[in-house]
N, C-alpha and C positions, 0 to 999 in steps of 0.2 A: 245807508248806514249798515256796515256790516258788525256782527257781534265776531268777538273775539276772546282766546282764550290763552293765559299765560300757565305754562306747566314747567315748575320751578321757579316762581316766583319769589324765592324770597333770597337768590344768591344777588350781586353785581347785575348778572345782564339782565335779570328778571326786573330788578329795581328801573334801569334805565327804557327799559319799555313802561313801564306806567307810568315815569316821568315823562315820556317820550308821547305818550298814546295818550297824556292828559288834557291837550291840545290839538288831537287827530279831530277834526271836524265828520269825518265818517266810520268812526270806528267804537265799538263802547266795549267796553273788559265785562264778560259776562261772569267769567269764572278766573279764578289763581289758586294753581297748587304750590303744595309744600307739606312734604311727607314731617319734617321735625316740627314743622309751626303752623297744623291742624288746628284749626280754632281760633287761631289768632289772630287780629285786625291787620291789615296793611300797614294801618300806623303806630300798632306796635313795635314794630319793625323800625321801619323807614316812617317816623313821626312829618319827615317835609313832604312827605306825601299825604296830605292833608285831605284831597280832592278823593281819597277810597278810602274814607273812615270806614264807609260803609260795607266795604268790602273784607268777608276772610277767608282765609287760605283754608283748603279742604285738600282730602287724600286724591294722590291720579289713580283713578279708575273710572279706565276708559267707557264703562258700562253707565256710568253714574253722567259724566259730564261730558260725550261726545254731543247730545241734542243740545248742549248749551250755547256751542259756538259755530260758526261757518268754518274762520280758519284758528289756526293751532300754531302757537309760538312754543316751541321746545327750547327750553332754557335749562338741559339738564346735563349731568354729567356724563364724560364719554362712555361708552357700552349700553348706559340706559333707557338712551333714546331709542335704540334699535325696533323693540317690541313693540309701545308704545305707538312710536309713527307710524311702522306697518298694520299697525292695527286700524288708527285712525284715517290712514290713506284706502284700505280696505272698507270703511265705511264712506266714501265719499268725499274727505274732510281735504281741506286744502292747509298741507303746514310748511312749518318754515321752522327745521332745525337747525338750532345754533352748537349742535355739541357737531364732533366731526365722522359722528356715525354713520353719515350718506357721505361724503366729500368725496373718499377717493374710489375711482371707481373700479381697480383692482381689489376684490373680496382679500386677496392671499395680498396683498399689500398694505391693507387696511388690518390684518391680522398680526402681520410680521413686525409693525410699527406699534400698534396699541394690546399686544397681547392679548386677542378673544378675537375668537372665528366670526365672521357677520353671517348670523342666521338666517338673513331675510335677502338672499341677493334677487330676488326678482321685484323687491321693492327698490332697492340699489338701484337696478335698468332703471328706474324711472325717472332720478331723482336728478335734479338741474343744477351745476356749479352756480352760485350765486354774488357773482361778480358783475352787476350788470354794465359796467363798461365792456366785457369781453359777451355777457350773453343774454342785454335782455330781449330780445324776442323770444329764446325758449323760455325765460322767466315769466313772461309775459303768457304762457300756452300751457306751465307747468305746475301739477299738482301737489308735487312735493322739491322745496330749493332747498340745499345745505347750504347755510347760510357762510360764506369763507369765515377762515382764521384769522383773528388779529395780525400776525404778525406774515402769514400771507397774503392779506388784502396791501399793506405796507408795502412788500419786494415786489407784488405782480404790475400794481398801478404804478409802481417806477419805472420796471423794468419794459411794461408791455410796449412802448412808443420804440426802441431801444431795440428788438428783440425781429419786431411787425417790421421794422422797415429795413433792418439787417445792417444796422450802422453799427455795430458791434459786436465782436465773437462770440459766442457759446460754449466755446470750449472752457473756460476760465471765470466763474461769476462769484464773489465774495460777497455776502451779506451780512452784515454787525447792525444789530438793530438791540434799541433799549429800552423795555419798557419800564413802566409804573408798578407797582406790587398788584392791583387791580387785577392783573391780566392770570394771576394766581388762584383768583376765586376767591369768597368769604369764610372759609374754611380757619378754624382754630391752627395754628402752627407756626411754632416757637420762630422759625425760619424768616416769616413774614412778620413779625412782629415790630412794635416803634423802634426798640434797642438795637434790634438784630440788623434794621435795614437802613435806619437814619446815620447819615453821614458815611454810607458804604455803596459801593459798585463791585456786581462782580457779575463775572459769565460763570452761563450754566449748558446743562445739556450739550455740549460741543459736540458734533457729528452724531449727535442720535437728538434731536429734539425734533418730537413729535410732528411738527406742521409742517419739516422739510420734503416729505414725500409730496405733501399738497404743492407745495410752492414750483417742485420739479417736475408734478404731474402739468399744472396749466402754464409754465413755460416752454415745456417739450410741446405744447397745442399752438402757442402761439409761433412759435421757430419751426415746427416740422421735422424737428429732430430731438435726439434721447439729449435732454439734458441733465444734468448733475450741478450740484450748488454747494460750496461753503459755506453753512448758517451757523452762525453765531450770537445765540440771546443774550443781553445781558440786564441786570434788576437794577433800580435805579430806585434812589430814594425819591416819588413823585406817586401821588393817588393813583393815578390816568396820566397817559400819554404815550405814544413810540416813535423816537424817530431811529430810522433804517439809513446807513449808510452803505450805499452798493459801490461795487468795484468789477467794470469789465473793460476788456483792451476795445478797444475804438476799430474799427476795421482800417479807417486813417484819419489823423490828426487833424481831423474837422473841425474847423471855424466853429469854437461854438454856438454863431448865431445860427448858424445850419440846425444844428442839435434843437437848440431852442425853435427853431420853425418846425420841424418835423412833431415836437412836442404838443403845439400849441395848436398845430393843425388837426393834429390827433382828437384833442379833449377840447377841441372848440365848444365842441354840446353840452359837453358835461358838466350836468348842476355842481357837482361835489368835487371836480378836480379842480385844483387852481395851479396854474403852472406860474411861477413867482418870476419878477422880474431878470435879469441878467444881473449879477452880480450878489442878489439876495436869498436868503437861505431861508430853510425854512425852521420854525421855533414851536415845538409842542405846546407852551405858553398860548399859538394865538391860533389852533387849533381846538384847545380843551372843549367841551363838552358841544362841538361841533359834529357835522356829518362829513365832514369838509378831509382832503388829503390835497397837502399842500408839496409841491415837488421843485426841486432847487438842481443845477444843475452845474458843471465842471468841467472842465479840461485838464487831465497835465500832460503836457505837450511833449515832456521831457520824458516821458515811460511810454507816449499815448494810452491811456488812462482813460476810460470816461466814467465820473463819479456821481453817483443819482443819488442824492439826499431827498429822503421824503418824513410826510408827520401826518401823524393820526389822532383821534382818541382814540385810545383799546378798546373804549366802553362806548363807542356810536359806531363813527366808519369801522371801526374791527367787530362790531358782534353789532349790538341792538339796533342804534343808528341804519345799518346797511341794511338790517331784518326786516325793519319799517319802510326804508327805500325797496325792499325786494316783494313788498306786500301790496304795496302802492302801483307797482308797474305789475301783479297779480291780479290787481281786480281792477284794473283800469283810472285809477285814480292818476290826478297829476304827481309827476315821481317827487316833487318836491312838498307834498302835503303832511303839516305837523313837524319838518326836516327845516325849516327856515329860520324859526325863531324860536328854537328851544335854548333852555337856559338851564343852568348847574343846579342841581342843590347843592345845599348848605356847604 
């Protein structure tokens, strides 16, 4: 039993680690921060989280509650993690942040894309991309993982079969991916609201959204060369979910059962991929509150075309969900531990 700490417990991914961790057979939530809802019960909050009445949110200070926990869930906003982890990694602490303040491992690229300098780059050097289909054995040796992007974990897990075996170009990669409003944060804002978003779609961020440096940093790892990406998000009226449709030319007009073998060869192992039948798509519907990325596949013969539809939850395989898989293959636990049979709240 390892004790365990949630720090920003009380936005979306913090919520889905205590629903997440309330069924972790080796795990117990010693502590949960939250700088606005100091004092307040968990089920203040999130009342279907029943199971940490007992539990309240207290200030992060790291002097107060690093003896409390082994490892450290960073559920905070970008830039603010920064201090924090270095500090806690600096006592020994084993963490796993979910903001994208460790992800890319360019300091001056991390700066150019989130506006603020990263002050701690020798904590940086340390810190382990957190995709364990492309890296768990350093996950598995490492003391601090950046836990990927939503809507990076989406493009890389489509793309990476695609990319590794050189059945398609690099020069050319479109991504149009939609999520949920979730993927926004809990955060007051007229923009996110029931009126503003129900019964509407619309793209954002076009050529400057945030997670595109991530997405082109660990495709360029996986191809061995400078990649560049077309990313295109767009909001969808739906709590949680993203499905990603990708677009790259086919090196040649490949039988798609070829495609589909190299796929399936690939993610044979993997708990959390499911590569869906020939002909079947895949539906954020029967993905929701799973750990699960479900990957559908295409041909058009007629442009050579290869088209990778994949589906997530935002709120598991994009953030929490993956944290918990990236914790489990951390301290040696089976990777699918607490990840098999979690269920929605309300």
């Amino acid at each position: 039993m390892i004790k365990v700490a949630i720090c920003g417990g009380s936005g979306y991914a913090g919520a889905e680690l205590l629903r997440i961790l309330a069924s972790h057979p080796e795990a117990e939530i010693t502590s949960v921060t939250s700088e606005r809802s100091e004092g307040k019960r968990v089920t203040d909050l999130f009342p279907h989280l029943h199971f940490y009445s007992h539990l309240r949110y207290e200030r992060l200070e790291i002097s107060q509650i690093h003896a409390k926990a082994d490892l450290f869930f960073m559920a905070l906003p970008h830039a603010t993690s920064q201090e924090a982890v270095d500090s806690l990694i600096k006592k020994g602490k084993r963490v796993i942040d979910l903001s994208a303040d460790y992800r890319l491992r360019d300091a001056k690229t991390y700066e150019e894309w989130y506006k603020v300098p990263h002050k701690f780059t020798d904590t940086l050097k340390k810190a382990v991309y957190g995709l364990p289909e492309l890296y768990r054995k350093k996950i598995a040796k490492a003391s601090l993982v950046a836990n990927p992007g939503c809507y990076p974990t989406s493009a890389i897990i489509g793309l990476y079969p695609a990319l590794k075996k050189g059945i398609a170009s690099t020069g050319f990669i479109v991504i149009d991916s939609k999520s949920g409003t979730s993927g926004a944060g809990r955060q007051a804002d007229t923009a996110f609201s029931f009126c503003e978003v129900n019964e509407g779609l619309k793209a954002y961020g076009i050529a400057r959204h945030r997670h595109t440096p991530e997405i082109e940093q660990e495709l360029s790892f996986i191809s061995g060369s400078n990649i560049k990406v077309d990313f295109t998000p767009h909001l969808i009226p739906l709590d949680r979910g993203i499905l990603s449709t990708i677009y790259l030319k086919a090196i040649k007009a490949d039988d798609i059962r070829r495609v589909y073998a190299i796929y399936r060869s690939l993610y044979a192992k993997e708990p959390f991929v499911r590569v869906l039948e020939e002909g079947s798509l895949p539906n954020v519907k029967n993905v929701r509150g799973t750990n699960l990325c479900e990957i559908g596949l295409a041909m058009n013969k007629r442009t050579g075309t290869l088209i990778i539809v994949t589906a997530i939850d935002n709120l598991v395989k994009g953030a929490s969900g993956q944290a918990v898989q990236n914790m489990n293959i951390m301290m040696g636990f089976d990777e699918k531990t607490g990840l098999n049979a979690i269920s929605l709240c309300p």
